[in-house]
C-alpha positions as a printed Julia matrix, in Angstrom:
210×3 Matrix{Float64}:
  21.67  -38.84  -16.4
  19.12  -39.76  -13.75
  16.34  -37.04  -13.34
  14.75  -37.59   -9.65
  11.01  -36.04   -9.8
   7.1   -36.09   -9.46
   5.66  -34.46  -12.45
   2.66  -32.94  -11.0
   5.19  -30.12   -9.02
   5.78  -27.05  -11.12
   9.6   -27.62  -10.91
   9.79  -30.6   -12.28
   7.54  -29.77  -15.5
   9.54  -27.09  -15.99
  12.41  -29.45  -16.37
  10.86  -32.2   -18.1
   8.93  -29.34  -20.63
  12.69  -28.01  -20.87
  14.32  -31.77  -21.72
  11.59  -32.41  -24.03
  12.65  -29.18  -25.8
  15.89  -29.59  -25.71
  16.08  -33.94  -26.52
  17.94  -34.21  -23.8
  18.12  -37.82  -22.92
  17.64  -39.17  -19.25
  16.49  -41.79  -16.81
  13.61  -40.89  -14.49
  13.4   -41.68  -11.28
   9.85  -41.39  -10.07
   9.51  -40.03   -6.77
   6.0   -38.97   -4.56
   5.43  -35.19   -3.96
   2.67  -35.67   -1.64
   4.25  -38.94    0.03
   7.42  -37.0     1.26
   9.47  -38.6    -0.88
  12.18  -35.98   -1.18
  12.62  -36.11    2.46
  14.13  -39.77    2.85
  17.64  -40.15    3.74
  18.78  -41.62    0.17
  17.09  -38.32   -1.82
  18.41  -36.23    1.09
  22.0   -37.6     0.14
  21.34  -36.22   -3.45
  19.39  -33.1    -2.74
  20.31  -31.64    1.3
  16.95  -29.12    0.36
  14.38  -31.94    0.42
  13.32  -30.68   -2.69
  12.47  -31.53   -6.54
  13.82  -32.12   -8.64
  17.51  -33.45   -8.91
  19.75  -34.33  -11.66
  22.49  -37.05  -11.06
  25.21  -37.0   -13.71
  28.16  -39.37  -12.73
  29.6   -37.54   -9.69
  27.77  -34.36  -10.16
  24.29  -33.95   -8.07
  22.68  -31.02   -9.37
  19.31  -29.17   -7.47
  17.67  -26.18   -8.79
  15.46  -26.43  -11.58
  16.88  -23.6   -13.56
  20.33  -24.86  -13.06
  19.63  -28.4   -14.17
  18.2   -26.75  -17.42
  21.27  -24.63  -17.95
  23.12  -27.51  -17.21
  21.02  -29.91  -19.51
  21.44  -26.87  -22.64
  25.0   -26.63  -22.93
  25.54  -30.6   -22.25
  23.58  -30.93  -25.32
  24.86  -28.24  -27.15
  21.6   -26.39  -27.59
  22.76  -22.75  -28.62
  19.33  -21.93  -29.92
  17.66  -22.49  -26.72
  20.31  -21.23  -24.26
  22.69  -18.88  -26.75
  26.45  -18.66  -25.58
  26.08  -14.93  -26.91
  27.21  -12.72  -23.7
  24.44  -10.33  -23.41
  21.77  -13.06  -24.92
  22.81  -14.9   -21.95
  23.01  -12.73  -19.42
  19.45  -11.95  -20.23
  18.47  -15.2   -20.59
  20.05  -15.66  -16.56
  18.22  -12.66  -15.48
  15.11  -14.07  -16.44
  15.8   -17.19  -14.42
  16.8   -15.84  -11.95
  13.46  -13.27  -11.75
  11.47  -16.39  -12.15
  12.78  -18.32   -9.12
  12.76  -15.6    -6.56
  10.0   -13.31   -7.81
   7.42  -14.88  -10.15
   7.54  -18.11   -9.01
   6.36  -16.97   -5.42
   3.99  -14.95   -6.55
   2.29  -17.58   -8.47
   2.34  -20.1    -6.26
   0.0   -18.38   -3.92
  -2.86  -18.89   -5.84
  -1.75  -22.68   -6.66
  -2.01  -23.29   -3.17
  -4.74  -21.37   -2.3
  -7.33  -21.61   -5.61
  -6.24  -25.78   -6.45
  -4.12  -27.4    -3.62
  -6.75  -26.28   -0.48
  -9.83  -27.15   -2.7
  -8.69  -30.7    -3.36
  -7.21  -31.52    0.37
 -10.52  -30.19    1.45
  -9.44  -27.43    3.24
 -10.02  -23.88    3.63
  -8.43  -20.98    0.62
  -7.11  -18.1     2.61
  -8.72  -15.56    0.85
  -6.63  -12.95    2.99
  -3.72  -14.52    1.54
  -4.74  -13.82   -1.5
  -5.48  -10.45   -1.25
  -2.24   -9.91    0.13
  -0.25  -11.23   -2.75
  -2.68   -9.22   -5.26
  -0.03   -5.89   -5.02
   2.77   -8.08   -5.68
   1.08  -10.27   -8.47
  -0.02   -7.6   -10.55
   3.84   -5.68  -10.31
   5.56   -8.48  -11.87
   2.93   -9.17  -14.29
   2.9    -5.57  -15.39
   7.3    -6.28  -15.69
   6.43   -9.16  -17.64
   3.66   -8.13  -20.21
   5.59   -5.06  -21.02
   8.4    -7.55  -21.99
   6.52   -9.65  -23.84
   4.9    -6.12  -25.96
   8.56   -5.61  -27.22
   9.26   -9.19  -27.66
   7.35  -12.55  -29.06
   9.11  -14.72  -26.74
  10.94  -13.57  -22.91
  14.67  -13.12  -24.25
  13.53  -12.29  -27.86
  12.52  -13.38  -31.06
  12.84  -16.9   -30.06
  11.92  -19.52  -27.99
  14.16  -20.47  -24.57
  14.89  -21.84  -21.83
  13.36  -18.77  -20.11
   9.64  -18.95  -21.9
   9.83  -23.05  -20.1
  10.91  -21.53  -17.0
   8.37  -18.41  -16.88
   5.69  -20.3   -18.17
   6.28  -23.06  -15.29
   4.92  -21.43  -12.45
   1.67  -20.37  -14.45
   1.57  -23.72  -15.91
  -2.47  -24.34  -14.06
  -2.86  -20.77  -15.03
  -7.28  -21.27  -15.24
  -7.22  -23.51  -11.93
  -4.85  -21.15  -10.06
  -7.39  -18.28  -11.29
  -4.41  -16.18  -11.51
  -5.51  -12.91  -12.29
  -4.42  -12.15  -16.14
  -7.23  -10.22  -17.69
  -5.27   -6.93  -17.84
  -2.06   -8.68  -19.25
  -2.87   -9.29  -22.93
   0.8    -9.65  -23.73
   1.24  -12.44  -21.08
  -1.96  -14.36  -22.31
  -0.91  -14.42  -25.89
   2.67  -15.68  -24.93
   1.47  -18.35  -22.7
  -1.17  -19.38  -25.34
   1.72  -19.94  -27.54
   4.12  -21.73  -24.88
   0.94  -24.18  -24.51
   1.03  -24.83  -27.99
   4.45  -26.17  -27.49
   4.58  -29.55  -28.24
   6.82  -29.81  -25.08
   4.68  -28.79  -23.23
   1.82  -30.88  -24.61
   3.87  -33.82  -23.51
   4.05  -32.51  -20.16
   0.83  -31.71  -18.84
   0.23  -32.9   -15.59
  -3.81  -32.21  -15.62
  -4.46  -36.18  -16.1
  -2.32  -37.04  -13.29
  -4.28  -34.47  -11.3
  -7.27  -35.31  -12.25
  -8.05  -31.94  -14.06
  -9.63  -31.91  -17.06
């Protein structure tokens, strides 16, 4: 399997934390984030989005991070991280699914406003902020209630879903996302970081964070 990415972008952590989890074995394929890679013909050919990352398997060209981690689980026949159990599942894919059109937005606000302006120099849009505050602080309050009731997102143990939740908070202290009333949320990620997966993953060096 080729996996097509730039491991700074939250996306493709979250699929390289999630391989790393699951010893999924692959062949990278390094592309630029901030060069515009993903927008050349030959990745357009793989992924018509323009987006990272992709997974090439033989004939199969797979986008969508989430997918290519469902995909990746039950190639590898990792039941404990992606259970075949029908409601485990299903909760497992609602999580996913929450993640990619609800908390991933939501987070990515303040990545671009509190640590991608700052380092091109430009401008945060504090208004911007402000008006993602209501929405922030909804799905957090979804999410640390979750996370009272359960040590991990889809129960007593680790998933695919804690890699894909966690992803979009993964520059949680840089993004200055807004956690001090979600003590549920900052013990979980606290433990996701302790993940040696996601140890292997960081992208702060590459950033230049420290």
């Amino acid at each position: 399997m080729k996996l097509y990415i730039d491991p700074i972008t939250v996306n493709c952590r979250k699929v390289l934390a999630g391989f790393h989890l699951m010893g999924t074995q692959y062949e990278p394929v390094q592309l630029g984030y901030f060069a515009g890679d993903m927008k050349k013909p030959e990745y357009l050919a793989i992924n018509p989005n323009g987006s990272l990352p992709a997974l090439v398997d033989g004939d199969l060209k797979l986008w969508e991070s989430n997918a290519i981690l469902q995909y990746a689980a039950d190639k590898g026949g990792r039941s404990d991280l992606y259970p075949a159990d029908l409601k485990v599942r299903a909760d497992i894919n609602r999580w996913l699914l929450w993640e990619a059109n609800q908390w991933f937005p939501a987070c990515y606000v303040y990545l671009v406003e509190n640590l991608v302006k700052p380092v091109m120099q430009q401008q945060t849009d504090q208004a911007a902020l402000a008006a993602n505050d209501p929405r922030f602080h909804l799905l957090a309050g979804i999410l640390d209630d979750r996370l009272g009731t359960s040590p991990w997102v889809a129960g007593q143990n680790v998933t695919i879903a804690d890699i894909a939740v966690a992803s979009p908070m993964h520059l949680h202290p840089y993004q200055k996302l807004p956690l001090e009333n979600y003590p549920n949320i900052r013990t979980w990620i606290a433990k996701v970081e302790a993940l040696p997966c996601w140890v292997a993953t960081d992208p702060r060096p590459a950033l230049g964070l420290t």
